[in-house]
N, CA, C and O of each residue as an XYZ file, in Angstrom:
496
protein
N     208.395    -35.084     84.604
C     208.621    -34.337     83.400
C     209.128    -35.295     82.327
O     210.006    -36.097     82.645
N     208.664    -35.278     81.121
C     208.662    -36.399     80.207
C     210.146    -35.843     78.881
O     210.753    -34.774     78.816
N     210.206    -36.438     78.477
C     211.596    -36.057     77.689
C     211.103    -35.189     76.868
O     211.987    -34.376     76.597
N     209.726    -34.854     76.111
C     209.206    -33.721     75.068
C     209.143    -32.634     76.028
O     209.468    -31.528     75.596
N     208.735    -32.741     77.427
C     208.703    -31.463     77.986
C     210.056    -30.419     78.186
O     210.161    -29.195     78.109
N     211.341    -31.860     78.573
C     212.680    -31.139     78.849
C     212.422    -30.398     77.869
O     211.844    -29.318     77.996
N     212.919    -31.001     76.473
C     213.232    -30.590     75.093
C     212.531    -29.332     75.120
O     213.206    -28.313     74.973
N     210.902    -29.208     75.334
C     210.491    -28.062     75.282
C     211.121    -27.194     76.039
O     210.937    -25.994     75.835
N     211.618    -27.447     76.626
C     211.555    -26.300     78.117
C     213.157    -25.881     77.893
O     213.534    -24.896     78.528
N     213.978    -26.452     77.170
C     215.364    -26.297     76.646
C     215.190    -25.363     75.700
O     215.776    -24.282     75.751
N     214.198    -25.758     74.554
C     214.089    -24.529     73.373
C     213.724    -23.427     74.252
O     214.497    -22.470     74.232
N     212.658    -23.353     75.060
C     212.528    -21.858     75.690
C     213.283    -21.134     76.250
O     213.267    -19.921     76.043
N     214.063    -21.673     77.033
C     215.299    -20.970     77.779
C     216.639    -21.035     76.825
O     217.449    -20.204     77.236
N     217.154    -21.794     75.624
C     217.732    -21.489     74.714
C     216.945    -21.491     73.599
O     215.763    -21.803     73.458
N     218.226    -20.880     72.393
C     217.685    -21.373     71.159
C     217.714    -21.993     70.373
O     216.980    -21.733     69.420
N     218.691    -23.314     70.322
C     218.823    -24.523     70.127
C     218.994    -25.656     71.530
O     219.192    -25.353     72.707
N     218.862    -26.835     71.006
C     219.802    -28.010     72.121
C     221.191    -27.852     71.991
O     221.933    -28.092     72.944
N     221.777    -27.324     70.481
C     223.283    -27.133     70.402
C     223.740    -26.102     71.583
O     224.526    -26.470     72.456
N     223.181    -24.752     71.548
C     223.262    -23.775     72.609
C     223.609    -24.076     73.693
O     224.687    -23.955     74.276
N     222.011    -24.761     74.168
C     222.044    -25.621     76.003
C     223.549    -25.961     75.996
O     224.336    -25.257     76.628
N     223.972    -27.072     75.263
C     225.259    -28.029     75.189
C     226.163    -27.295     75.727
O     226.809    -27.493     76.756
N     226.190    -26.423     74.986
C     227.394    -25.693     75.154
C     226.904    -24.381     76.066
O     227.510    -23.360     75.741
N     226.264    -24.260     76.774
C     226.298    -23.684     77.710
C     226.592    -24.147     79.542
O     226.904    -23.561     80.579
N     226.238    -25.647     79.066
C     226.447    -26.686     80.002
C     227.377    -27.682     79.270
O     227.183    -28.539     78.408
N     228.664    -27.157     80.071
C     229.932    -28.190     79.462
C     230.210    -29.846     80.247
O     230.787    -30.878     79.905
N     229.417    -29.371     81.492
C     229.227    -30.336     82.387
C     228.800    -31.679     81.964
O     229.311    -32.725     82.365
N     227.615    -31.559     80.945
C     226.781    -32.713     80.242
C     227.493    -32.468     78.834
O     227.964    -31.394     78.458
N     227.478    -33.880     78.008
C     228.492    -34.260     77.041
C     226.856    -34.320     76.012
O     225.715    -34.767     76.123
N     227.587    -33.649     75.156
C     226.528    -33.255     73.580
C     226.060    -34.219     73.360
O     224.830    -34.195     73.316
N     226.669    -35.395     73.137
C     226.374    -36.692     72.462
C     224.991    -37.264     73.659
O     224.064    -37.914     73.175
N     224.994    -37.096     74.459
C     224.455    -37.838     75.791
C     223.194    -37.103     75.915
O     222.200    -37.766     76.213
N     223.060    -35.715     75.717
C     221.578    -34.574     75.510
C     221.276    -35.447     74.294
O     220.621    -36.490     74.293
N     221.832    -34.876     73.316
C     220.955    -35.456     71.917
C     220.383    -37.396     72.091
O     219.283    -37.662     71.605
N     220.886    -38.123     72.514
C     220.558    -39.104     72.503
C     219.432    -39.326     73.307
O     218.338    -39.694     72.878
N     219.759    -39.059     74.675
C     218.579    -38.530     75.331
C     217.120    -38.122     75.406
O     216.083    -38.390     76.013
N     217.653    -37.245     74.362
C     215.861    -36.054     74.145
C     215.784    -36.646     72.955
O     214.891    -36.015     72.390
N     216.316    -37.795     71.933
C     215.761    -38.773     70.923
C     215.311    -40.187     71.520
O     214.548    -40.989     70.981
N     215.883    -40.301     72.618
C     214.936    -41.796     73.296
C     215.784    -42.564     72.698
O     215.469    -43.634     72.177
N     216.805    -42.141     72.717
C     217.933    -43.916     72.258
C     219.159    -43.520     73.126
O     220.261    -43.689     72.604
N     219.116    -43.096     74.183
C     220.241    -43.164     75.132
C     220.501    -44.715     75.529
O     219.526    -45.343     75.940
N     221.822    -45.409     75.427
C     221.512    -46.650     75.606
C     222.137    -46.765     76.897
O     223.010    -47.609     77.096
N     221.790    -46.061     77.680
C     222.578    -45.936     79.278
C     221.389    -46.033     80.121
O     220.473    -46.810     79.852
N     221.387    -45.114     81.324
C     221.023    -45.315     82.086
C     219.898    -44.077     81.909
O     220.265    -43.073     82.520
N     218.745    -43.932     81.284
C     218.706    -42.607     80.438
C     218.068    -42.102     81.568
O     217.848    -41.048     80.971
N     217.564    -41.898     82.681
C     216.357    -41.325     83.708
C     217.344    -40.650     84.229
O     217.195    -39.429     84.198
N     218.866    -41.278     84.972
C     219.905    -40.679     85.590
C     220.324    -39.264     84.750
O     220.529    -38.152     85.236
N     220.399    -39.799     82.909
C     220.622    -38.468     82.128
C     219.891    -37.417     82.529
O     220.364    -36.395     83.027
N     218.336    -37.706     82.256
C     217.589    -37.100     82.307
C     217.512    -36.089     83.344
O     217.199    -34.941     83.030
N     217.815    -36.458     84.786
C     217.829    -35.922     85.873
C     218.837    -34.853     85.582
O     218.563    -33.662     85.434
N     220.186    -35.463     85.505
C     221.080    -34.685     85.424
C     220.714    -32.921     83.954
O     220.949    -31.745     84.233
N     220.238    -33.348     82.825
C     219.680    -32.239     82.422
C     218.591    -31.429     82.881
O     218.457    -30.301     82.407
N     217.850    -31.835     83.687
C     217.085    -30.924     84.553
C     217.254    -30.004     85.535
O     216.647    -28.982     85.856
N     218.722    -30.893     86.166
C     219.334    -29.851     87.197
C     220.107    -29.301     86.608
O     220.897    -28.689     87.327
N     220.385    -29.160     84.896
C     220.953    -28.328     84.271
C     220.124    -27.324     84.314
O     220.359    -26.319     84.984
N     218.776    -27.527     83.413
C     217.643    -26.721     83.424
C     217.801    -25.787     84.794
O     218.237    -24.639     84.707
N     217.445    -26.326     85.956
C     217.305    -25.829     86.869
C     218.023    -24.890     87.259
O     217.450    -23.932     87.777
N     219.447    -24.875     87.135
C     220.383    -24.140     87.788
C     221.146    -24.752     88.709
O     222.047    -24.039     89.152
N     221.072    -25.953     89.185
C     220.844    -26.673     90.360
C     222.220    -27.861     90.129
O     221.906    -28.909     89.564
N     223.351    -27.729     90.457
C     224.098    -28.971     90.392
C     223.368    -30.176     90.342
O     222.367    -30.252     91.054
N     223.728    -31.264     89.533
C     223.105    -32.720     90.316
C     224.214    -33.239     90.759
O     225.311    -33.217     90.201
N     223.929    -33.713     91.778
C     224.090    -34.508     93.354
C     225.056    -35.704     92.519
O     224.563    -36.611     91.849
N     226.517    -35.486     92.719
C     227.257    -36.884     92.827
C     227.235    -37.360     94.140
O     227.065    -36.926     95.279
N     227.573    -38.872     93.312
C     227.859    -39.130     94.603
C     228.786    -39.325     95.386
O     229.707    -39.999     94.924
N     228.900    -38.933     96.550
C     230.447    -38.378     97.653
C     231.872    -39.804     97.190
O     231.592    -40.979     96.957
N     232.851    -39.396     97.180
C     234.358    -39.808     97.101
C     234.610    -40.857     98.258
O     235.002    -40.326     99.296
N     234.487    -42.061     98.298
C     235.172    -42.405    100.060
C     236.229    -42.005    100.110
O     237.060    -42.111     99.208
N     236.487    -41.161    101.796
C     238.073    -41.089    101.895
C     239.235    -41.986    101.760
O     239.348    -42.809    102.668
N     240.029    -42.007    100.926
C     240.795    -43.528    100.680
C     242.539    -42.819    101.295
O     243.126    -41.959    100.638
N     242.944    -43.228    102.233
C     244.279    -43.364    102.481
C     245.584    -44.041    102.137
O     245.538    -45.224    101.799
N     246.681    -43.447    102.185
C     247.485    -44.264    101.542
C     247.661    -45.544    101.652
O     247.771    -46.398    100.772
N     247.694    -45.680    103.437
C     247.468    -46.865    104.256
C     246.507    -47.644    103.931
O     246.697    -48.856    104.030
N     245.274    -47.158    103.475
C     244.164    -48.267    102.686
C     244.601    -48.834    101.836
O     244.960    -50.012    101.847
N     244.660    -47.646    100.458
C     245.098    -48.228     99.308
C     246.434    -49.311     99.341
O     246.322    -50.376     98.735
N     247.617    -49.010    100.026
C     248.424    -50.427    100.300
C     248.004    -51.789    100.644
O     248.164    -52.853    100.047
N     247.521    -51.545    101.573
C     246.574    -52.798    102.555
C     245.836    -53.492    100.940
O     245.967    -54.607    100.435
N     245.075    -52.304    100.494
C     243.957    -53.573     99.243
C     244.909    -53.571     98.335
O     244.778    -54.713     97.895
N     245.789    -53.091     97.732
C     246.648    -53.498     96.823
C     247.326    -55.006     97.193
O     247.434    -55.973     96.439
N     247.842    -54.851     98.932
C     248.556    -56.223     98.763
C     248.405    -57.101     99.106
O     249.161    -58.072     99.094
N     246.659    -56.917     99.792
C     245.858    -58.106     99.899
C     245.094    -58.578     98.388
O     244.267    -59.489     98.421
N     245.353    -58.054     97.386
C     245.170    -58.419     96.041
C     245.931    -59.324     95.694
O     245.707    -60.439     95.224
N     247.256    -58.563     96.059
C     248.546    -59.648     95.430
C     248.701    -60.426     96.140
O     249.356    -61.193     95.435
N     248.594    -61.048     97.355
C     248.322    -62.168     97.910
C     247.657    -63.017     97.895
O     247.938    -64.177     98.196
N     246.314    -62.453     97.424
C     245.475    -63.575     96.824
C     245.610    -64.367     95.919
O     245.044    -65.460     95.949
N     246.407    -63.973     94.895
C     246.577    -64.065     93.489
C     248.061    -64.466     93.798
O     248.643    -64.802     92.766
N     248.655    -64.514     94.660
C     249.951    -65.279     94.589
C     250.527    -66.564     94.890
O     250.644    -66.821     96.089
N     250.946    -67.501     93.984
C     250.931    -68.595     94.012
C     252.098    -69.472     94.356
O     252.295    -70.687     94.318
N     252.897    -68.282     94.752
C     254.663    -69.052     95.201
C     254.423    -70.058     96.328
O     253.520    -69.916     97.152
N     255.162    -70.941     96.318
C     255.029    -71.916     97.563
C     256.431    -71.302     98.556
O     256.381    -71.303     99.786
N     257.198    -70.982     98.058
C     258.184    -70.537     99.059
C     258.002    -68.957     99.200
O     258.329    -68.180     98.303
N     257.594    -68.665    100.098
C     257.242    -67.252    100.952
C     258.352    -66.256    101.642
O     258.140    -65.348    102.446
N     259.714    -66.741    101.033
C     260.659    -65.944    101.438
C     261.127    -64.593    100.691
O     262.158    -63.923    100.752
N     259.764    -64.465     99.862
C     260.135    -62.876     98.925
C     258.851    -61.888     99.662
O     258.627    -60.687     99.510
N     258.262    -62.730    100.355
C     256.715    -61.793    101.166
C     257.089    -60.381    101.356
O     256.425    -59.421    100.966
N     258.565    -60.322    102.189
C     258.701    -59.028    102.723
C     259.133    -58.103    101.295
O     258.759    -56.949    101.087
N     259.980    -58.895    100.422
C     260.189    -57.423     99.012
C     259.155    -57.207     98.511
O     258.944    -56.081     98.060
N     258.033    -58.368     98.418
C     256.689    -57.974     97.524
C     256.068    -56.788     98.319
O     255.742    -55.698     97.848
N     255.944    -57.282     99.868
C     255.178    -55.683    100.655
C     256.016    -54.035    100.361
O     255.741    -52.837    100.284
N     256.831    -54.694    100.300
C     257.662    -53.536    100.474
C     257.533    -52.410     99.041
O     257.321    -51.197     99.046
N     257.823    -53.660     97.493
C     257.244    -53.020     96.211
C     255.665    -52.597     96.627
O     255.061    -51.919     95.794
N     255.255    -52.811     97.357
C     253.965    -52.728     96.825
C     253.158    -51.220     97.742
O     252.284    -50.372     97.562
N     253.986    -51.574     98.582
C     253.963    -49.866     99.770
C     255.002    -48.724     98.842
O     255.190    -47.585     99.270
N     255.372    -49.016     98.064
C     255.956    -47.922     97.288
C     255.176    -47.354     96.252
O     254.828    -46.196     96.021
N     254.952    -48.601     95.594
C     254.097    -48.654     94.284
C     252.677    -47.733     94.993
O     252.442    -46.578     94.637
N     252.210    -48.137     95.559
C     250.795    -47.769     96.756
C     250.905    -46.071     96.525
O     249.973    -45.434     96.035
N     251.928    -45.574     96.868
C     252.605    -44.479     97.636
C     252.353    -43.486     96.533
O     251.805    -42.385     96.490
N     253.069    -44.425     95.478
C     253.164    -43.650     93.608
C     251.462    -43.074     93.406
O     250.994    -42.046     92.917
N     250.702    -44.577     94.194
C     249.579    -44.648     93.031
C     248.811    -43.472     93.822
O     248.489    -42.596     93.019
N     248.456    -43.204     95.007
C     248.172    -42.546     95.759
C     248.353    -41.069     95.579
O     247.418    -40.277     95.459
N     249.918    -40.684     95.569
C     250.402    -39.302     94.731
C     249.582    -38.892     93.004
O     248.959    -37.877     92.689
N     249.790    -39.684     92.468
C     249.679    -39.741     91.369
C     247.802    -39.469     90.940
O     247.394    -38.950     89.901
N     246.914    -40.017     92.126
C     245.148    -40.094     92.155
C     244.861    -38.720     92.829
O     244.166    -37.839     92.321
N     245.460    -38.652     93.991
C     244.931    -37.237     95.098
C     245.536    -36.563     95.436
O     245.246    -36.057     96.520
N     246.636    -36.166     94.807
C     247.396    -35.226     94.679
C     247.193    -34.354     94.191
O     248.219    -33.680     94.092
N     245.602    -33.498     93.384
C     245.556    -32.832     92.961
C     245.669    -32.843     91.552
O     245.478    -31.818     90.899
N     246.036    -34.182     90.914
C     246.413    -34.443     89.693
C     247.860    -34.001     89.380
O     248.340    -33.974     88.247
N     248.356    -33.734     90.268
C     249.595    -32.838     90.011
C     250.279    -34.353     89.398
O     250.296    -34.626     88.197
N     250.771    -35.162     90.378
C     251.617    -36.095     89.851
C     251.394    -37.121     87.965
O     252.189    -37.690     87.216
N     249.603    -36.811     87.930
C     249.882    -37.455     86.804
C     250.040    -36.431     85.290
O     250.385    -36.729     84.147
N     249.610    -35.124     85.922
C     250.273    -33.847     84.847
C     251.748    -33.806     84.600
O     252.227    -33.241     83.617
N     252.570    -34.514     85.657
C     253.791    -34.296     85.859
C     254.170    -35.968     84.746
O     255.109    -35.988     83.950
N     253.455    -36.886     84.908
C     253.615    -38.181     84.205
C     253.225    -37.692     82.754
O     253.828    -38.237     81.830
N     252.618    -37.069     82.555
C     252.049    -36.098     80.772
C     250.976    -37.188     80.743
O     250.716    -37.665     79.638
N     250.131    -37.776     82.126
C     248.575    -38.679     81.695
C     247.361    -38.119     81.821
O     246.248    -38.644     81.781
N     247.771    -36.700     82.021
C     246.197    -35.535     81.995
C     246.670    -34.698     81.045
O     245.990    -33.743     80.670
């Protein structure tokens, strides 16, 4: 289906592209219109898809979340900071793990918590 057909097939089932938009809050106005003008400077076929399974009725398909644990997220946080750490004397190793299993802990609450923790920070 070619981008004149969406467009067509959008006027038929609404009565503007403004309409569609806002009937589908899911897809961002700016991103249809650019789109169905051929100057999306993204990834425009992915757009495209995604307004079809607007059209359709049909969610489009993200793609799945890896499960990330707190215990992960620590581990790559402080194998980050280890990489990147350049002390020659290694007798602060254990406070850096220790900030950093806290910090981990914050960042963790704060991502999959429901958003609760960063509504509670005033960052949503």
């Amino acid at each position: 289906m070619s981008i004149s057909e969406v467009k067509a097939e959008i006027l038929n089932k609404y009565a503007s592209v403004h309409a569609f938009c806002k009937a589908h809050k899911e897809l961002s106005r700016a991103s249809v219109y650019l789109v169905l003008s051929g100057k999306y400077p993204g990834n425009a076929k992915n757009q495209l898809k995604r307004i079809k399974a607007a059209l359709t009725g049909h969610e489009a398909k993200q793609r799945p979340q890896p499960p990330v644990s707190q215990e992960m997220l620590g581990e790559t946080l402080q194998a980050i900071r280890c990489s990147n750490c350049r002390r020659l004397n290694r007798r602060e190793c254990m406070a850096c793990r220790d900030q950093t299993a806290r910090e981990a802990m914050e960042l963790f609450e704060r991502l999959y918590d429901n958003g609760e923790g960063m509504e509670k920070a005033g960052q949503l």
